[in-house]
N, C-alpha and C positions, 0 to 999 in steps of 0.2 A: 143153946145148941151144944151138943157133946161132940167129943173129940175126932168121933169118928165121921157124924155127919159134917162136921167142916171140912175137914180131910179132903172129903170124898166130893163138898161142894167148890174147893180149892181144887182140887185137882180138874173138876168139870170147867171152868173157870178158865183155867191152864188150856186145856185141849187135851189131857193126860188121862189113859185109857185106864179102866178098874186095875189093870195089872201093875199100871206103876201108881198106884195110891201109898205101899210101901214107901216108896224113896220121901211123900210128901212128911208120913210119919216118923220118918228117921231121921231129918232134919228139922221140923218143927221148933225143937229147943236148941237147936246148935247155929250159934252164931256165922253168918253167910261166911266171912272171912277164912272160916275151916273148912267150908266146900263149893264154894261159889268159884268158878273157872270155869271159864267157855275156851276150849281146846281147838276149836272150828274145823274140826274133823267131822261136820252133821252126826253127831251123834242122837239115834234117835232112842229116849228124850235126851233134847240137848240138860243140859244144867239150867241152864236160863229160864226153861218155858216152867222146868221144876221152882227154881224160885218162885216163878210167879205163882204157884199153886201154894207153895209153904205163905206166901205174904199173904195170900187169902184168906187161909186157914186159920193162922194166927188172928187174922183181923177178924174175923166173924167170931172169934176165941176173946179174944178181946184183950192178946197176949199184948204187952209193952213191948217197950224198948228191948234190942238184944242185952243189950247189958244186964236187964234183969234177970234174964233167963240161966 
């Protein structure tokens, strides 16, 4: 699978609409600690539901541990 089909199956995955597929690719390699915060202001997308699409992507990527990245 390439980068863009996981993305995009991360982000279906997620609930996350074609528009924010971006945010899943710009964190993909950046470890959660630099952008992971739920502010609980519903922000719609939250952080969160984007995690869960980057953790997908990666996993169908077949990316490790953050540390390796």
């Amino acid at each position: 699978m390439n980068e863009d089909d996981a993305i995009a199956a991360g982000a279906r995955h997620a609930g996350l609409d074609e528009s924010h597929y971006g945010y899943v690719r710009a964190y993909l390699r950046q470890h959660p600690d630099s952008w992971v915060f739920c502010c609980g202001a519903s922000c719609d997308p939250c952080v969160l539901t984007i995690q869960r699409a980057v953790d997908k992507a990666r996993a169908l990527l077949g990316i490790g541990d953050y540390e390796a990245v």
